[in-house]
PyMOL CGO cylinders between C-alpha atoms (Angstrom):
from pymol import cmd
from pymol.cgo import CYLINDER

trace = [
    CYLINDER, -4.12, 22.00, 12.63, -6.07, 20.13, 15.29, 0.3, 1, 1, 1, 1, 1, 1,
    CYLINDER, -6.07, 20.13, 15.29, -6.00, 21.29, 18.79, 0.3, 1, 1, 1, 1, 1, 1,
    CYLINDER, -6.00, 21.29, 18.79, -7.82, 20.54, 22.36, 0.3, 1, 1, 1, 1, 1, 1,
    CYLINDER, -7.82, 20.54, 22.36, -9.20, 23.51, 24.31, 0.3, 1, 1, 1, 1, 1, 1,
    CYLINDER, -9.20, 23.51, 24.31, -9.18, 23.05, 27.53, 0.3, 1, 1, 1, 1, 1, 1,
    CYLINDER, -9.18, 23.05, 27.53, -10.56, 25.36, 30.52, 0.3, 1, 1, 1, 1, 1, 1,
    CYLINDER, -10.56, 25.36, 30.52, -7.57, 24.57, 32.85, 0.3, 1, 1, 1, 1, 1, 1,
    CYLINDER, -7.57, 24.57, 32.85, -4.46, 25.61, 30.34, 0.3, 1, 1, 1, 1, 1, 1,
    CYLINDER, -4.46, 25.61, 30.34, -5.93, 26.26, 27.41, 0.3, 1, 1, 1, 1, 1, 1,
    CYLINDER, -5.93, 26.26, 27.41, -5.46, 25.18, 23.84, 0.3, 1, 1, 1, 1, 1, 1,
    CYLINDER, -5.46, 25.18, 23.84, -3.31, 21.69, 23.94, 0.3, 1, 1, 1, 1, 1, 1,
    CYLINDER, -3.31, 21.69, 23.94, -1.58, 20.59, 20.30, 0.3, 1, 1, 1, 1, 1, 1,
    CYLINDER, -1.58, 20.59, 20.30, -2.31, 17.06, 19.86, 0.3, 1, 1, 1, 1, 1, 1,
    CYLINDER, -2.31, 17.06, 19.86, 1.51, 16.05, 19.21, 0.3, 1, 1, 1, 1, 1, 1,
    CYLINDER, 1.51, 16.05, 19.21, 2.01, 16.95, 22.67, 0.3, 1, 1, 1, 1, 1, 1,
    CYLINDER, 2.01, 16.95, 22.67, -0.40, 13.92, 23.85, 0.3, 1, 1, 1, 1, 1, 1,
    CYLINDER, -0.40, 13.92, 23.85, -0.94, 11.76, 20.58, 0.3, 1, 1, 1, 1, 1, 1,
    CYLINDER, -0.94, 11.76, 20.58, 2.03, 9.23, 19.52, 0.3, 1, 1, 1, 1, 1, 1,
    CYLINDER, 2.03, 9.23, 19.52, 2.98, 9.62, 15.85, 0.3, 1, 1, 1, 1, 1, 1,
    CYLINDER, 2.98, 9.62, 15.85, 0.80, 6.27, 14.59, 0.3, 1, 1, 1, 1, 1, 1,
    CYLINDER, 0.80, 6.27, 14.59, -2.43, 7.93, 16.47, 0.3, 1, 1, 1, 1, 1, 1,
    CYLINDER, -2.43, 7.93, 16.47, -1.55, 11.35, 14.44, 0.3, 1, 1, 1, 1, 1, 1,
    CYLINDER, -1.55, 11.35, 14.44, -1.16, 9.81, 11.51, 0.3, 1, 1, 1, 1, 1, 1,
    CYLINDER, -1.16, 9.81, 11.51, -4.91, 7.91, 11.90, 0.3, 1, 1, 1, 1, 1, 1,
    CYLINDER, -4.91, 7.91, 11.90, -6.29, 11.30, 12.50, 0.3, 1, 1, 1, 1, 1, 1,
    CYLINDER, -6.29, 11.30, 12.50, -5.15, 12.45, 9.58, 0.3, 1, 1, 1, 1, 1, 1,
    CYLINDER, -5.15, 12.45, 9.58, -5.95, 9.66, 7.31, 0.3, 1, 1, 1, 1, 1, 1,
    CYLINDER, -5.95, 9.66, 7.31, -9.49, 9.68, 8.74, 0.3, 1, 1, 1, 1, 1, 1,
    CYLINDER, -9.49, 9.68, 8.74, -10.05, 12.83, 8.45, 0.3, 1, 1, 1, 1, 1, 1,
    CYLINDER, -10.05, 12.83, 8.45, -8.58, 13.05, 4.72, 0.3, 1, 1, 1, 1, 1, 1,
    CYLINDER, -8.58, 13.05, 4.72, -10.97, 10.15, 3.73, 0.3, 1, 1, 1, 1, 1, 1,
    CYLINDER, -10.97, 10.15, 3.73, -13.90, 12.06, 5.50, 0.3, 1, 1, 1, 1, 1, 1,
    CYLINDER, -13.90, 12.06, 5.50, -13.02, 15.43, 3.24, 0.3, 1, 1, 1, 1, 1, 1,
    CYLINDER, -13.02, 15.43, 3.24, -12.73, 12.83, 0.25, 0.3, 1, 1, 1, 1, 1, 1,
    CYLINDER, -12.73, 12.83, 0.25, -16.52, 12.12, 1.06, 0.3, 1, 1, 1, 1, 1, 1,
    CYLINDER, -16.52, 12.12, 1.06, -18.26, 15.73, 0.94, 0.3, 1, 1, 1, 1, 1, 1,
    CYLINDER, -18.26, 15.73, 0.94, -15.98, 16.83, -2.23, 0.3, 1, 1, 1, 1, 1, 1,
    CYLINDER, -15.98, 16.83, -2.23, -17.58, 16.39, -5.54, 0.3, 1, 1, 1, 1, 1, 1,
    CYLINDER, -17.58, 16.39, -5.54, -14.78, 15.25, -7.98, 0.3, 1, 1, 1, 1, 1, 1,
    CYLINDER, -14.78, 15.25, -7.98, -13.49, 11.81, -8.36, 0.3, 1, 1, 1, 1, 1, 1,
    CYLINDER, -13.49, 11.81, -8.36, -10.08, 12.76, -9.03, 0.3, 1, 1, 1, 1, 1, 1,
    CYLINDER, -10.08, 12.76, -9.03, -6.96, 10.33, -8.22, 0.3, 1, 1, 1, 1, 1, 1,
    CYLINDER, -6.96, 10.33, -8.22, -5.53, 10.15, -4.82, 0.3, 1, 1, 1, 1, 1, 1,
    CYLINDER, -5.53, 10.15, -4.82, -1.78, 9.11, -4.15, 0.3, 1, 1, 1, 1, 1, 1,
    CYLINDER, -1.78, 9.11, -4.15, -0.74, 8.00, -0.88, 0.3, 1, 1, 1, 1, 1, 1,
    CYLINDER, -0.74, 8.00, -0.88, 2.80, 7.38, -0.31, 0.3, 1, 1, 1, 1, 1, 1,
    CYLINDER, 2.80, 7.38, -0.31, 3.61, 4.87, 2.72, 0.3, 1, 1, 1, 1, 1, 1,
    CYLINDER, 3.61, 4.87, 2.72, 0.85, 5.80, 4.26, 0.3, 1, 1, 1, 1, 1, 1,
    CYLINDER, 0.85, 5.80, 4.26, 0.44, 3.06, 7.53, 0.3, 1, 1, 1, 1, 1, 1,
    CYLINDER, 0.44, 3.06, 7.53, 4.15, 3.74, 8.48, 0.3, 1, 1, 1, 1, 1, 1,
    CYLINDER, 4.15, 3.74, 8.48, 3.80, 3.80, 12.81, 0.3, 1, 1, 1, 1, 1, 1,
    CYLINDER, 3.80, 3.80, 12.81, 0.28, 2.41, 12.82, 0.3, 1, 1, 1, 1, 1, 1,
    CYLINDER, 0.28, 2.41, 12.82, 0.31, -0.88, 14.33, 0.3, 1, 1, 1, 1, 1, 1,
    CYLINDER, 0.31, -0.88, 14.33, -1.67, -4.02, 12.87, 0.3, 1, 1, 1, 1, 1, 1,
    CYLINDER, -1.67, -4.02, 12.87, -5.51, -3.54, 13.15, 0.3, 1, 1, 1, 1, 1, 1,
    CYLINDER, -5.51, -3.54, 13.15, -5.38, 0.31, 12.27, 0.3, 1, 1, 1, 1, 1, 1,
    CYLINDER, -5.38, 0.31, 12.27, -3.17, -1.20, 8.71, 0.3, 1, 1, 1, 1, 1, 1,
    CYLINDER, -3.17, -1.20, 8.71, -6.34, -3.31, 8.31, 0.3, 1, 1, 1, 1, 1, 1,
    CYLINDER, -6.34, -3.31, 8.31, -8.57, -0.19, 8.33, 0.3, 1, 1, 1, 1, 1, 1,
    CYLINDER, -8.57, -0.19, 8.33, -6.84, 1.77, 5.95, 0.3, 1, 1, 1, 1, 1, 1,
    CYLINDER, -6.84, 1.77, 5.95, -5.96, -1.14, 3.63, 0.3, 1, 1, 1, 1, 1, 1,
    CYLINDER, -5.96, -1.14, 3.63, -10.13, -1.83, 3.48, 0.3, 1, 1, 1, 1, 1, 1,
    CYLINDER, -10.13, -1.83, 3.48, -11.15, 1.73, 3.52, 0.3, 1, 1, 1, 1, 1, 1,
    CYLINDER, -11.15, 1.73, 3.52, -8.13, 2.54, 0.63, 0.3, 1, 1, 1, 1, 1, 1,
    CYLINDER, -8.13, 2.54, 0.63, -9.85, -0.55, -1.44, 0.3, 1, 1, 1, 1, 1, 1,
    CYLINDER, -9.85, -0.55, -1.44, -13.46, 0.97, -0.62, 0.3, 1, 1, 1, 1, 1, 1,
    CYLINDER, -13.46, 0.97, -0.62, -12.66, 4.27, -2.23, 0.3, 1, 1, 1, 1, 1, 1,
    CYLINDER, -12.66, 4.27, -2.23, -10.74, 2.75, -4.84, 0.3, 1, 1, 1, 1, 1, 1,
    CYLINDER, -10.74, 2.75, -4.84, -14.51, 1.76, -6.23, 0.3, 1, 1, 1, 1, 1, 1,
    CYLINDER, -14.51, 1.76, -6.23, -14.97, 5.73, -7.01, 0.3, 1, 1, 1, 1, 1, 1,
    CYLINDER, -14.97, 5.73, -7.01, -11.74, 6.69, -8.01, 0.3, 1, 1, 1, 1, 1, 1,
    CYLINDER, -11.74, 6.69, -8.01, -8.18, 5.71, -8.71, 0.3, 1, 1, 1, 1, 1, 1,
    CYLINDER, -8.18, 5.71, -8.71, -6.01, 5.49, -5.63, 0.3, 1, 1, 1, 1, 1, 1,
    CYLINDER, -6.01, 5.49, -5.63, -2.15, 5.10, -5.67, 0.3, 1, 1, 1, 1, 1, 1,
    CYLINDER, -2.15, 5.10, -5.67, -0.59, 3.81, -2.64, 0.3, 1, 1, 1, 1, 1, 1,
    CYLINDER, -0.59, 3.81, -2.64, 3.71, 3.80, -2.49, 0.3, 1, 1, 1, 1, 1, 1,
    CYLINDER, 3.71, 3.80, -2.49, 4.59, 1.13, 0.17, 0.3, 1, 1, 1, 1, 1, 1,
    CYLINDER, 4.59, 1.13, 0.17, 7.65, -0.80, 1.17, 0.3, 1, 1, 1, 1, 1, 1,
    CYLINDER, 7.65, -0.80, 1.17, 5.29, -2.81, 3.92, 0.3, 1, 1, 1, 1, 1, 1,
    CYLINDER, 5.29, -2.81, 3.92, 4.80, -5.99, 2.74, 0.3, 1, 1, 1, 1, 1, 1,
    CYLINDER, 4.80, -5.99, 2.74, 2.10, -6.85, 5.08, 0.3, 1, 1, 1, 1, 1, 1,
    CYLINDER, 2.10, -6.85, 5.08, 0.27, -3.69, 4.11, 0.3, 1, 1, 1, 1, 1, 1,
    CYLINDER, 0.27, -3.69, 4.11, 0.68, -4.95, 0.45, 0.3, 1, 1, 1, 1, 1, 1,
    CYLINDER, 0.68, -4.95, 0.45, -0.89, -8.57, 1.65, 0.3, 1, 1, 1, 1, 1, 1,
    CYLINDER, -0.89, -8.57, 1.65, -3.13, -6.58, 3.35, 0.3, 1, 1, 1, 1, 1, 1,
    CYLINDER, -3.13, -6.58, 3.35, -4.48, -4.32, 0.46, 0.3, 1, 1, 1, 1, 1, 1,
    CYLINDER, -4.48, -4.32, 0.46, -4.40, -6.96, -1.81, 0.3, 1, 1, 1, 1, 1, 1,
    CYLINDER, -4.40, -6.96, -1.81, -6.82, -9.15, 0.23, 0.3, 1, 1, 1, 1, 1, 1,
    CYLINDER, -6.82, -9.15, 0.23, -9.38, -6.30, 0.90, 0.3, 1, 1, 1, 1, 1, 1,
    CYLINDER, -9.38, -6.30, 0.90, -9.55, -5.73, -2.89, 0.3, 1, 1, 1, 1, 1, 1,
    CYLINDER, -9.55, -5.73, -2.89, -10.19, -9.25, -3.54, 0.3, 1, 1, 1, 1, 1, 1,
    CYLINDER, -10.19, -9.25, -3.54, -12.86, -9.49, -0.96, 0.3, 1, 1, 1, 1, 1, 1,
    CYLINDER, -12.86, -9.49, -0.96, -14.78, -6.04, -2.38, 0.3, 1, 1, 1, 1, 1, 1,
    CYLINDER, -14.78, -6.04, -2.38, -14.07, -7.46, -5.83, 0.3, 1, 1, 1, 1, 1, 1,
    CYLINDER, -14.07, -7.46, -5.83, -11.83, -4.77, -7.03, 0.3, 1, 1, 1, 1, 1, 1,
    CYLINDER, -11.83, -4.77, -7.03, -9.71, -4.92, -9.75, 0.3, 1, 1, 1, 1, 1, 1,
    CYLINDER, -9.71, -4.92, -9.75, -6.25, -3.65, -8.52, 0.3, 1, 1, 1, 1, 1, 1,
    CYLINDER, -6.25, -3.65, -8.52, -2.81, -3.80, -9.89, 0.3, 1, 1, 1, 1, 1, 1,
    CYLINDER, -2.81, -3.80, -9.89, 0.55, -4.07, -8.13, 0.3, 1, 1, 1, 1, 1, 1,
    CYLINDER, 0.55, -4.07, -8.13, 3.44, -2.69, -9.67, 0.3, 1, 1, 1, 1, 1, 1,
    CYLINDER, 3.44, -2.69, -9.67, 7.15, -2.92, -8.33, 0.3, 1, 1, 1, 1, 1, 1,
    CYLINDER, 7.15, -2.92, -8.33, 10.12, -0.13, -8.81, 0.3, 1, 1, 1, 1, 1, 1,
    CYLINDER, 10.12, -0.13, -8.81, 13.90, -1.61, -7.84, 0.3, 1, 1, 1, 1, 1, 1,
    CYLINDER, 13.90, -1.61, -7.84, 17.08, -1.24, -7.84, 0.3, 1, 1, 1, 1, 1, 1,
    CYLINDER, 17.08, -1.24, -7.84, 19.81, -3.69, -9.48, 0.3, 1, 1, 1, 1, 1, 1,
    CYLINDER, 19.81, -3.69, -9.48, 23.40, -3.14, -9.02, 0.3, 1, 1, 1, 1, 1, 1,
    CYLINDER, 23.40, -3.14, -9.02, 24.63, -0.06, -11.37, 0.3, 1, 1, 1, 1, 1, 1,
    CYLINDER, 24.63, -0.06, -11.37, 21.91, 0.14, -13.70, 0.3, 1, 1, 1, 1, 1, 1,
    CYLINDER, 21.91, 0.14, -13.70, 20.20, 2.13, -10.81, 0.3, 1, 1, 1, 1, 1, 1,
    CYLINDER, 20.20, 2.13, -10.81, 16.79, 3.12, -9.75, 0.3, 1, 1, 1, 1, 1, 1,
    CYLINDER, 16.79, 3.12, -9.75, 13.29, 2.78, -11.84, 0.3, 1, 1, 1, 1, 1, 1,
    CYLINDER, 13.29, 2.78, -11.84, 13.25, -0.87, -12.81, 0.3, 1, 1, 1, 1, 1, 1,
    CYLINDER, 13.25, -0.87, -12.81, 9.63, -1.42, -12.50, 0.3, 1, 1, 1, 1, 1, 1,
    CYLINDER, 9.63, -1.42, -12.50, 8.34, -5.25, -12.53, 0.3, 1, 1, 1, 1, 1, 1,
    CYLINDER, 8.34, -5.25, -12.53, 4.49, -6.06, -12.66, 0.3, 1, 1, 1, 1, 1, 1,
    CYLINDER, 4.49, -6.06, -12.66, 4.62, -8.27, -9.83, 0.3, 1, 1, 1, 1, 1, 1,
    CYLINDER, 4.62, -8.27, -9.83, 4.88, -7.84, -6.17, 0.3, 1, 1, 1, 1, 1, 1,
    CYLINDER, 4.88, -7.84, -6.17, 8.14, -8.09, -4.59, 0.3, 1, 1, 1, 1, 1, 1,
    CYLINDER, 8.14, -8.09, -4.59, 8.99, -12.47, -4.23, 0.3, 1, 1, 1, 1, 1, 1,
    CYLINDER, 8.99, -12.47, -4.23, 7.77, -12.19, -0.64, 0.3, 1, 1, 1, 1, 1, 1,
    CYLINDER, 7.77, -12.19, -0.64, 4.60, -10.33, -1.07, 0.3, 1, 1, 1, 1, 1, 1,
    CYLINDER, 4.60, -10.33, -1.07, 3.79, -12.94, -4.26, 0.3, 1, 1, 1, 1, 1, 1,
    CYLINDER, 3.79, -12.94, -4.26, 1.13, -15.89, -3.70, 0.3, 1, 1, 1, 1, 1, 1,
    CYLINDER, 1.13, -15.89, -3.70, 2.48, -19.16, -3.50, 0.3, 1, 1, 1, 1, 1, 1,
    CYLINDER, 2.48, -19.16, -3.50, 1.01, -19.65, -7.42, 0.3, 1, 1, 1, 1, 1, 1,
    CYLINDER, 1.01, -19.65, -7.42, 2.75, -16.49, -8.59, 0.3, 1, 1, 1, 1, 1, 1,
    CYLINDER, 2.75, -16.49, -8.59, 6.09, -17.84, -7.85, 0.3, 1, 1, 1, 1, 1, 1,
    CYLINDER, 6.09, -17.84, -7.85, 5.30, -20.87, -8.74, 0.3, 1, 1, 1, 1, 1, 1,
    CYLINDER, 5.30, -20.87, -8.74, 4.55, -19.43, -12.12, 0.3, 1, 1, 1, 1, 1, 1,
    CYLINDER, 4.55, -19.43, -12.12, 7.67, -17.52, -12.24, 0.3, 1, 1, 1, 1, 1, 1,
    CYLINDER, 7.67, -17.52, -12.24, 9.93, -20.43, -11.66, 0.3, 1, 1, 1, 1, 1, 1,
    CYLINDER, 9.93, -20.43, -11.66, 8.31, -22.94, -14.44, 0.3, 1, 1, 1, 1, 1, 1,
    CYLINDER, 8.31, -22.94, -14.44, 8.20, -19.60, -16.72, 0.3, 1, 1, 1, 1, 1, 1,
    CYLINDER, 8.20, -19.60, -16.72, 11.98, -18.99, -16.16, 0.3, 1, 1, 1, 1, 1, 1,
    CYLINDER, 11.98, -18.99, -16.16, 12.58, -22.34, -16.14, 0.3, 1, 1, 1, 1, 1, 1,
    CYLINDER, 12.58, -22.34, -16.14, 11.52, -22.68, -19.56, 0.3, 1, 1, 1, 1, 1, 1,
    CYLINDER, 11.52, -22.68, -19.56, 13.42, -19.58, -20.62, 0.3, 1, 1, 1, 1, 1, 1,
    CYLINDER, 13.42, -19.58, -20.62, 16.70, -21.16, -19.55, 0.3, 1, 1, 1, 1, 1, 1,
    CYLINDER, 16.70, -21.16, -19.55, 15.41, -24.38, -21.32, 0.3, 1, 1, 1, 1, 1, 1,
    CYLINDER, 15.41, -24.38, -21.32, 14.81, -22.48, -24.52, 0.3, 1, 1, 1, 1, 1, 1,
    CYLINDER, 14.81, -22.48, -24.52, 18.41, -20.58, -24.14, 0.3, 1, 1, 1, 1, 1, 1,
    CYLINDER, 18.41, -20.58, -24.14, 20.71, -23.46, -23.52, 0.3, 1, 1, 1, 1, 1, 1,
    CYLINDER, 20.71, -23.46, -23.52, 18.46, -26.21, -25.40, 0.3, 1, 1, 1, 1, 1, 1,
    CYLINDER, 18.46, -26.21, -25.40, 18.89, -28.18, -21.80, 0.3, 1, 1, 1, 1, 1, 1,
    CYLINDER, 18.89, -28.18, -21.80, 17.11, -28.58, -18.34, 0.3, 1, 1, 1, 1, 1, 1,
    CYLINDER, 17.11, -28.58, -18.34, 18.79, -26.84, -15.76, 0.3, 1, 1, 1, 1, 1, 1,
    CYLINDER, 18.79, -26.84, -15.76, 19.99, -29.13, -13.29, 0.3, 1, 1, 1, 1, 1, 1,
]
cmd.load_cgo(trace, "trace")
């Protein structure tokens, strides 16, 4: 646990002066800096982990999640779509294969539907596109008619 000494009242815990996005960047920094001086290569999971960081500190992590992602695998859980957008461009710019996989909900059948595409709003405007011509052609094949 991380604390400031000072000479006036003494030892200071940083949640007492920190808000909770600057805490969290602490700690994501100074996970990724262990990360550095271990040996292994082992997987990392990360689940959610930009929620109360504001835009440009998102940016970091998404680049510096895609950088390590070159020496081992890293799992990130997010519902931020803009983090998503945001990992998936850094990957593409470090040319990084990555893969984006999405877990719903639908009605009764419950929890755990997984889908190997982002959520609709988190697609490219080609993904969808590709979506709509494929179901398209699904309904096409079904009914033996174009859908109107």
């Amino acid at each position: 646990k991380l604390k400031l000494q000072t000479k006036v009242s003494g030892p200071i815990t940083l949640s007492d002066i920190l808000s909770e996005g600057e805490q969290r960047a602490i700690a994501i920094a100074s996970f990724m800096a262990e990360l550095k001086t271990s040996p292994h290569s082992c997987g990392i999971v990360f689940d959610d982990p930009v929620s109360s960081l504001d835009h440009a500190r998102r940016e970091l992590v998404a680049r510096r999640l895609a950088e390590e992602a070159k020496n081992r695998q890293v799992i990130i859980f997010t519902h931020d779509l803009v983090f998503l957008v945001g990992l998936r461009h850094a990957c593409e710019k470090q040319d990084i294969s990555y893969k984006i996989q999405t877990v719903w909900a639908r009605g009764s059948r419950g929890a755990g539907l997984c889908d190997s595409n982002a959520p609709w709003a988190g697609q490219k405007v080609s993904s969808r596109i590709g979506y709509l011509k494929e179901h398209a052609l699904v309904q096409i094949k079904k009914t033996g008619r174009r859908a109107n």
